[in-house]
RODO-989744 format. One record per residue: x, y, z of N, C-alpha, C in turn; residue in one letter; residue number from 1. Coordinates in steps of 0.02 Angstrom, whole numbers. Each point is the difference from the previous one (the first is absolute). Example, Ala and Ser with C-alpha at 12.3 -4.5 7.8 and 13.67 -1.06 7.14 Angstrom:
660  -284  390  -45  59  0  45  60  0  A  1
-18  53  -36  42  59  3  -39  55  37  S  2
***
This chain:
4544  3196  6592  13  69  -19  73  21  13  X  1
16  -21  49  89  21  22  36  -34  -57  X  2
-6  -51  -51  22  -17  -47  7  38  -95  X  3
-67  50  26  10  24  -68  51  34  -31  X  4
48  30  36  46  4  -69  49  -65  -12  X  5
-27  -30  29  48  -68  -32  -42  -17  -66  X  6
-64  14  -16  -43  -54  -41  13  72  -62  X  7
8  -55  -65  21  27  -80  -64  41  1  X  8
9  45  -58  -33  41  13  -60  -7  -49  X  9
12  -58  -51  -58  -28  -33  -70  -26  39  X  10
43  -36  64  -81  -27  41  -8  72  61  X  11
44  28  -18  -27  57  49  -87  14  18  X  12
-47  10  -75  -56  19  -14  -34  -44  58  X  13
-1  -75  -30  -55  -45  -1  17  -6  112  X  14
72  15  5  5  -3  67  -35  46  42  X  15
1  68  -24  -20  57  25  -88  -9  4  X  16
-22  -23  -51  -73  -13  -5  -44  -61  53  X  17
79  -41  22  -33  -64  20  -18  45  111  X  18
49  28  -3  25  20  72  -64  90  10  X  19
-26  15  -76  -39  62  30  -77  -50  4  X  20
-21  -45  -24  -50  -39  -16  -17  -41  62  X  21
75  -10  32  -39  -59  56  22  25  39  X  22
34  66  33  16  12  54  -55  43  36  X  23
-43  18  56  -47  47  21  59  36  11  X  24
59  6  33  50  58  27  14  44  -63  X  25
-40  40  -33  17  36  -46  77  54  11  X  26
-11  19  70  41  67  -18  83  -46  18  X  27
3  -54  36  49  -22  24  41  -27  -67  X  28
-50  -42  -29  16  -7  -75  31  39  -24  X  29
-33  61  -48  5  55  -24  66  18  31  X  30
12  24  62  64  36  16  64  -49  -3  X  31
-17  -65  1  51  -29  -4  27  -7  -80  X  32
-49  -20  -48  6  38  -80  39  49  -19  X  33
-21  65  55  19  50  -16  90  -5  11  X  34
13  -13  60  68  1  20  35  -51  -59  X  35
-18  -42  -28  26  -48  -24  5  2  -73  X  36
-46  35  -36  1  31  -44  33  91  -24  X  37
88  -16  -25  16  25  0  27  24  -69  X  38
21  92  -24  -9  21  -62  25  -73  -50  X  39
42  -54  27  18  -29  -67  -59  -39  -27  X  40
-55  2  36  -47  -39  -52  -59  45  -27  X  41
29  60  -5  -31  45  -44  39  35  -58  X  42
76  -11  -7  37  24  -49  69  -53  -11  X  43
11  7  -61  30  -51  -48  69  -36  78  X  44
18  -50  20  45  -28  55  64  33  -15  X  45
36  28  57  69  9  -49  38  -40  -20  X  46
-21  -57  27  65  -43  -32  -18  -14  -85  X  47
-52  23  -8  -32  -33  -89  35  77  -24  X  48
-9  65  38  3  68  -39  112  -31  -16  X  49
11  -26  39  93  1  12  18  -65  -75  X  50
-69  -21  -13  11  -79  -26  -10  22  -81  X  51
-50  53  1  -28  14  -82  56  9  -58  X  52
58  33  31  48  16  -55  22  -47  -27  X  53
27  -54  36  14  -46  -25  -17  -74  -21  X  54
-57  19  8  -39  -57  -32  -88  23  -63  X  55
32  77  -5  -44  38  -43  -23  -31  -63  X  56
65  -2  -33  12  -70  -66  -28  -66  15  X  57
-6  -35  48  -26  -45  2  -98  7  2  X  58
-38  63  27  -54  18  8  -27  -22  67  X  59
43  -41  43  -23  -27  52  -14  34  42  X  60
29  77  35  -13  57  24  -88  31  -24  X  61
2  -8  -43  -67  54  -25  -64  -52  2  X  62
20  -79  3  -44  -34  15  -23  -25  71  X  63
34  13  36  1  5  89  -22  63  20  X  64
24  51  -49  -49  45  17  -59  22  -12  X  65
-10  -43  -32  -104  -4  -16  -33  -45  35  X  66
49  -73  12  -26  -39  70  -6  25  67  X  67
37  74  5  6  6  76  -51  61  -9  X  68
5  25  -47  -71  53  -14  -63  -30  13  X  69
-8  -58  -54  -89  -29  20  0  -23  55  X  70
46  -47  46  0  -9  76  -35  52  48  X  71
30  62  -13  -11  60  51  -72  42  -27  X  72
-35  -14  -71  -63  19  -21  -44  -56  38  X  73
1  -68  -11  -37  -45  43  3  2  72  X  74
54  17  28  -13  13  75  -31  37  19  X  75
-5  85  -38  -31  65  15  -62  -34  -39  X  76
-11  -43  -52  -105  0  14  -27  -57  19  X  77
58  -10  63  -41  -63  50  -2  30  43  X  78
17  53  39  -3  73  36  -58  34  -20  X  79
3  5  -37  -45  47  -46  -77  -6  34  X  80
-12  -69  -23  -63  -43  -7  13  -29  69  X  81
24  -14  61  -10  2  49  -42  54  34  X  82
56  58  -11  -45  74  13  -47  14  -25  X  83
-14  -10  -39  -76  16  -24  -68  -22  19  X  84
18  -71  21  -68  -47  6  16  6  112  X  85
51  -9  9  21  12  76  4  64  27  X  86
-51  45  15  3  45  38  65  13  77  X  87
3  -69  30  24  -12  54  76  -1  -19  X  88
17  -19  -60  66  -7  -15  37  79  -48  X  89
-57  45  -22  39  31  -19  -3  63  63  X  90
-39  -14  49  21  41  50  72  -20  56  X  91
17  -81  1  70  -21  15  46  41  -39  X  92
-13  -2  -61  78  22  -37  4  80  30  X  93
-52  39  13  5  78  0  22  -8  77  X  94
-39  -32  48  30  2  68  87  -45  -30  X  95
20  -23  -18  61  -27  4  64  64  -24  X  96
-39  27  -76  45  69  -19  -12  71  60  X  97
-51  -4  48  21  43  23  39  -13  85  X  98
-1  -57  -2  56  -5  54  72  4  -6  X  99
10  0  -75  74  27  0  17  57  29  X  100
78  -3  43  3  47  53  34  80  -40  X  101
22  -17  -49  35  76  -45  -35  -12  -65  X  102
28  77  -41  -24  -10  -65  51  -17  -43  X  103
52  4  20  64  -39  -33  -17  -85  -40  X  104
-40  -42  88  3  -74  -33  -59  6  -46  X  105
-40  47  -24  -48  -35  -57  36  -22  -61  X  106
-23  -57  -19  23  -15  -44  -41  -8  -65  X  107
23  2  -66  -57  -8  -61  -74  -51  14  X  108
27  -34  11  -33  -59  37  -72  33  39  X  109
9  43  41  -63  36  37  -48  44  -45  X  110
65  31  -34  -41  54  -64  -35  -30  -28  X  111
4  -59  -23  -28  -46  -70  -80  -27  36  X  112
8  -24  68  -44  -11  43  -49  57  4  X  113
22  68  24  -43  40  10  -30  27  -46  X  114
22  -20  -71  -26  51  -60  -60  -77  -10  X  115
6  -52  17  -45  -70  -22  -66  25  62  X  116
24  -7  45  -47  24  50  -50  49  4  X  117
43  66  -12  -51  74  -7  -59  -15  -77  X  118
50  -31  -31  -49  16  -76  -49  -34  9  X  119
-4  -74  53  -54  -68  -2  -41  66  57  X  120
13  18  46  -44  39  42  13  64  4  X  121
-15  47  -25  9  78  2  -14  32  58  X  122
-36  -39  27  -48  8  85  71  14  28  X  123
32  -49  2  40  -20  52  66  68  24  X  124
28  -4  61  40  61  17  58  5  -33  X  125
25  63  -22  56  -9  -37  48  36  58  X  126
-1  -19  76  52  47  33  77  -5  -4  X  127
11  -68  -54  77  26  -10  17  33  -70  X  128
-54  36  -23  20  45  -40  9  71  28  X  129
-49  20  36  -26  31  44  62  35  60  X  130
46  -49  3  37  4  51  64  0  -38  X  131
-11  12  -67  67  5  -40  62  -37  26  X  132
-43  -95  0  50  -47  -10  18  -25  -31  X  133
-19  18  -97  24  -28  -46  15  50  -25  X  134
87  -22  -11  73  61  -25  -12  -13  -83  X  135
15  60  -47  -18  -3  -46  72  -43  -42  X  136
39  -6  28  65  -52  -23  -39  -89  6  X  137
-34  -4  70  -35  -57  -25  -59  -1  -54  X  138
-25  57  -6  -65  -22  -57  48  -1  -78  X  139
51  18  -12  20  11  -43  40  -62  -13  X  140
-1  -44  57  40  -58  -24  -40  -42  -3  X  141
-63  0  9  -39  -33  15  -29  -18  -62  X  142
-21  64  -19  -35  0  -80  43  -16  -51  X  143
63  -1  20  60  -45  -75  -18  -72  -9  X  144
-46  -27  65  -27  -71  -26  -54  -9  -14  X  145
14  9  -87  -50  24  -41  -44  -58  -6  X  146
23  -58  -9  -11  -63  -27  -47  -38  41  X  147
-26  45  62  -52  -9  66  -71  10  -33  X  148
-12  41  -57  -54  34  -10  -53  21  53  X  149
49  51  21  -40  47  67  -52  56  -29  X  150
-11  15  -58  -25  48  -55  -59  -2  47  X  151
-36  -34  -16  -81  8  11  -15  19  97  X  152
33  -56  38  22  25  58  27  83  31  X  153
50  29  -56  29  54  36  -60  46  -40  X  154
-28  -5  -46  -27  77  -34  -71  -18  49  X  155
-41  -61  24  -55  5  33  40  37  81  X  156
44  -12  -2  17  23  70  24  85  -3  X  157
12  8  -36  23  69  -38  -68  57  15  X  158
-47  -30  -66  -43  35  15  -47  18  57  X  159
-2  -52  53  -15  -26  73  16  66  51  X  160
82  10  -29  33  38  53  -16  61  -37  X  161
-1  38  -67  -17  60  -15  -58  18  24  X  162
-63  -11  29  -46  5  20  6  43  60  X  163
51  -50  54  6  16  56  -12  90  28  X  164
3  19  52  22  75  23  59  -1  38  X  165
24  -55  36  77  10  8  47  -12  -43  X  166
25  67  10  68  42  -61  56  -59  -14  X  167
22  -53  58  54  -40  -15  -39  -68  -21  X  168
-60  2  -2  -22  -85  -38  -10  24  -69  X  169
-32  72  -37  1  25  -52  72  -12  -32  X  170
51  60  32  57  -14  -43  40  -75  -7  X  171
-7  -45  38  14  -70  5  -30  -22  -81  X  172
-79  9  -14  -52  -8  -36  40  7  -65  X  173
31  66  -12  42  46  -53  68  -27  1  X  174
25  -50  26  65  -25  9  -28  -62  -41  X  175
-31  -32  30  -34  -63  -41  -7  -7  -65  X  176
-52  69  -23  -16  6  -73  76  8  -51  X  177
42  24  25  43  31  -11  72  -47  -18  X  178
10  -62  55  35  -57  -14  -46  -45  -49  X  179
-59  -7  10  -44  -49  -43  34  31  -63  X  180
16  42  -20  2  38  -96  54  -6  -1  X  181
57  1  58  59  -20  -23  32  -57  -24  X  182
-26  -51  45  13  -71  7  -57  -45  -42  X  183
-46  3  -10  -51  -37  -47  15  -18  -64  X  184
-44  -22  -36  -8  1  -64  -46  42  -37  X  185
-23  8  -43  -18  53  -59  -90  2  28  X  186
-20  -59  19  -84  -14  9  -4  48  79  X  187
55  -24  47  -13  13  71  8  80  -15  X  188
61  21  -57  1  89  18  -73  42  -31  X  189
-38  -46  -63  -49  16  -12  -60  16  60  X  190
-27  -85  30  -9  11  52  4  72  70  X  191
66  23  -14  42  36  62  -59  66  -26  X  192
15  50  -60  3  34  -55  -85  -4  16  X  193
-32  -52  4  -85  12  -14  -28  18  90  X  194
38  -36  33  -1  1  73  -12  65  34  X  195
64  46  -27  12  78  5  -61  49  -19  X  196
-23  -30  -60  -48  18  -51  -64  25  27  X  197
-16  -67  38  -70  -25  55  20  69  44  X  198
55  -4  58  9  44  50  -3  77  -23  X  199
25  21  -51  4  67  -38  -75  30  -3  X  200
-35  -66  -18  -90  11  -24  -34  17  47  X  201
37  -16  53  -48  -24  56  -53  59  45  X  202
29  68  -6  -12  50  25  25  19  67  X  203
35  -59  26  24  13  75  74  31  -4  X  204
9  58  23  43  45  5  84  -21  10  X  205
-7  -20  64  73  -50  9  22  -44  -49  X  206
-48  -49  -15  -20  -61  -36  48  30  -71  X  207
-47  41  -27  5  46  -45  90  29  -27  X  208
17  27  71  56  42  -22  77  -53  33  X  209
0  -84  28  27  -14  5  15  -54  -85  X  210
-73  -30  -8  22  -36  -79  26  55  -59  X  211
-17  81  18  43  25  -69  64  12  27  X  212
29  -4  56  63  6  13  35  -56  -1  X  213
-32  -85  -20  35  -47  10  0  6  -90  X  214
-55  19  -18  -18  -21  -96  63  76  -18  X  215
13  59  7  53  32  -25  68  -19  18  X  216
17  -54  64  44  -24  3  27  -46  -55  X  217
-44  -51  -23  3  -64  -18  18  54  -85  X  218
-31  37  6  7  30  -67  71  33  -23  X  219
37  30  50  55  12  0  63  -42  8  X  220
-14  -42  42  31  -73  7  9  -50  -70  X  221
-47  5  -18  10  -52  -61  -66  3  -29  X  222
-2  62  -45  -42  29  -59  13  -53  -51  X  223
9  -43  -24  -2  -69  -64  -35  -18  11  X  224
6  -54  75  -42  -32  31  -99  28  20  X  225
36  65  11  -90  40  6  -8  24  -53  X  226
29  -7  -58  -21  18  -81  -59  -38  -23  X  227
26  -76  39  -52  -59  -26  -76  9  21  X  228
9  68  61  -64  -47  26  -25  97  2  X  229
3  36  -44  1  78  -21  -83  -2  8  X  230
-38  -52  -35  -69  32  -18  -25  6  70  X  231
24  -79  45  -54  22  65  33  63  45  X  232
56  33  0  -8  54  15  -50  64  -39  X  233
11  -13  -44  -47  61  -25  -73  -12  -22  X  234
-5  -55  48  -83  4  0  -15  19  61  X  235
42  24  41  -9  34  66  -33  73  -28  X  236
2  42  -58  -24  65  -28  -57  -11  -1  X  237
-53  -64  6  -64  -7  0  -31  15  60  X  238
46  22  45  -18  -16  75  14  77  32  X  239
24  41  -16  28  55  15  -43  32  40  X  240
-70  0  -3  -47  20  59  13  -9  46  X  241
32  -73  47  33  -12  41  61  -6  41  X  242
32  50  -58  58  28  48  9  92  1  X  243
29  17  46  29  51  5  65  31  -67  X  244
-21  57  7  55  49  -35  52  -17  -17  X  245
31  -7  89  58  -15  2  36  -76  -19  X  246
-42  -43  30  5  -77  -18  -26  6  -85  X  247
-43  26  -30  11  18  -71  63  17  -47  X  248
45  42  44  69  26  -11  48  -78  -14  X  249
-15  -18  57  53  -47  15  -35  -76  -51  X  250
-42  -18  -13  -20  -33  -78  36  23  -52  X  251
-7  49  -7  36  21  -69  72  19  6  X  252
16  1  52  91  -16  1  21  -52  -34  X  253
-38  -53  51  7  -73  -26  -16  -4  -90  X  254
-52  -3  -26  -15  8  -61  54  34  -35  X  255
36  62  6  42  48  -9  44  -39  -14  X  256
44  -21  41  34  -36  22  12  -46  -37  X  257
-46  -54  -15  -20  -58  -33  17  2  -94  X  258
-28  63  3  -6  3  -74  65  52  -23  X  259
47  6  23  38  30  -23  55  -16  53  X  260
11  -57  6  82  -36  34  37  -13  -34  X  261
65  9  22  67  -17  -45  -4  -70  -44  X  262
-48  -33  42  30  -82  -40  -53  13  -49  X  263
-51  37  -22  -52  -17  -51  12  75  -31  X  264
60  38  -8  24  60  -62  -17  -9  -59  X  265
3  -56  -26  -5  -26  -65  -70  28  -32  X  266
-37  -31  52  -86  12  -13  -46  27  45  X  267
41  46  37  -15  47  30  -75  50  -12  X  268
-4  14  -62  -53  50  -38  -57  -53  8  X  269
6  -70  -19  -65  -52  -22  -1  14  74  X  270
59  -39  42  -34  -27  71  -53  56  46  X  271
25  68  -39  -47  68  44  -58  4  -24  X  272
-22  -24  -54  -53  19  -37  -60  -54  29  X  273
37  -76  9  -34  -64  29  -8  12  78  X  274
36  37  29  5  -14  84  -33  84  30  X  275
-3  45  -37  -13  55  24  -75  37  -37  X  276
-23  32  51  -69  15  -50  3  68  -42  X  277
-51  -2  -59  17  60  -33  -8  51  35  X  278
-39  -9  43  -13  85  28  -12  -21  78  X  279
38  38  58  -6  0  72  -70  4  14  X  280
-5  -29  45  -58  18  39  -20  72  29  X  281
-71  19  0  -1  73  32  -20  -12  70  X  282
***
């Protein structure tokens, strides 16, 4: 283990798998992983980011960077599938992230862990959310490594934490949904968009009035993107029994909003007629 950052980062996987498989010392393992595993084997090396310009024309840059991409996808689902089937080991990695002594040293590396972790067990404690030890500069760098496919991971963990009754694992919850639509692709913001949908329906009050404040965000933020996915907001009008007045108000901002934004002027009249109902609710 004191050798791993010497070893390429191709046999990284099959190494990491051989040392969680036969070692009983889970957490000694694990923390030594942890220390040793550092941000460069979660984002592009700099010496390849210093190397791309000039060897762009050649393509050799953009092809090292898909080798060093699938490297770091196979390591995270030999992790993955450790934790899942090893109870004992994915409680090492959580005792290992919470012995870090500040919130400075977390590194992506823990985030990526804890979002694999919470989603495989929802049971499990989330006290470093709790204790507002993940800075929203790390989740935000975190989620630029898109190419992880954390989708299914962060929105089960998402919805996990909207549930909650403490106010800082909720808005954490609303941070989540919120990078997922920025950073994804078109299926995961769908996904995001139906997620909200569920919570809106749900009749639970909080629940309720934190997804229309993340869904009128996302709407104001980047109305194109929530153009695509217009109907499952407004099949929330089927549901209106279950919200309030006021959280009624704040639907039809969004909708408002939606159907009459600068970037869709053009077709403004169609998009109101498709996204808004003929007649308010009484």
């Amino acid at each position: 283990m004191d050798k791993l950052s010497s070893i390429r980062l191709e046999d990284l996987p099959v190494t990491i798998k051989k040392h969680i498989k036969t070692n009983i010392y889970f957490l000694q393992v694990i923390s030594k992983l942890w220390e040793k595993l550092d941000l460069q084997h979660c984002v592009l090396p700099s010496w390849l980011q210093a190397s791309q310009v000039k060897l762009k024309s050649k393509g050799w840059a953009s092809k090292s960077r898909k080798q060093h991409q699938s490297c770091i996808i196979l390591l995270f689902d030999v992790i993955k599938s450790a934790i899942r089937y090893e109870k004992t080991i994915s409680e090492a990695w959580i005792k290992a992230i919470e012995n870090t002594a500040s919130v400075s040293e977390h590194k992506i590396f823990d985030l990526v862990m804890l979002f694999i972790i919470y989603s495989s067990n929802t049971q499990t404690k989330k006290n470093k959310i709790q204790l507002g030890c993940i800075q929203e500069q790390l989740l935000q760098s975190t989620f630029s490594i898109h190419y992880l496919d954390m989708c299914s991971s962060v929105l089960s963990l998402a919805q996990s934490l909207l549930h909650s009754l403490d106010q800082s694992i909720i808005s954490f919850g609303s941070l989540l949904y919120k990078y997922a639509f920025k950073f994804f692709d078109t299926y995961c913001q769908q996904e995001v968009v139906g997620a909200l949908v569920t919570h809106i329906c749900s009749g639970n009050e909080a629940e309720v009035d934190t997804a229309l404040d993340v869904l009128l965000e996302l709407v104001v933020l980047n109305p194109s993107a929530m153009m695509m996915n217009a109907v499952f907001v407004k099949g929330i009008l089927d549901y209106l029994d279950n919200i309030s007045p006021q959280q009624i108000q704040k639907l039809f901002n969004a909708l408002s909003t939606l159907a009459f934004s600068k970037q869709n002027e053009a077709s403004s009249h169609i998009q109101a007629q498709a996204i808004l109902p003929c007649q308010p609710p009484e």
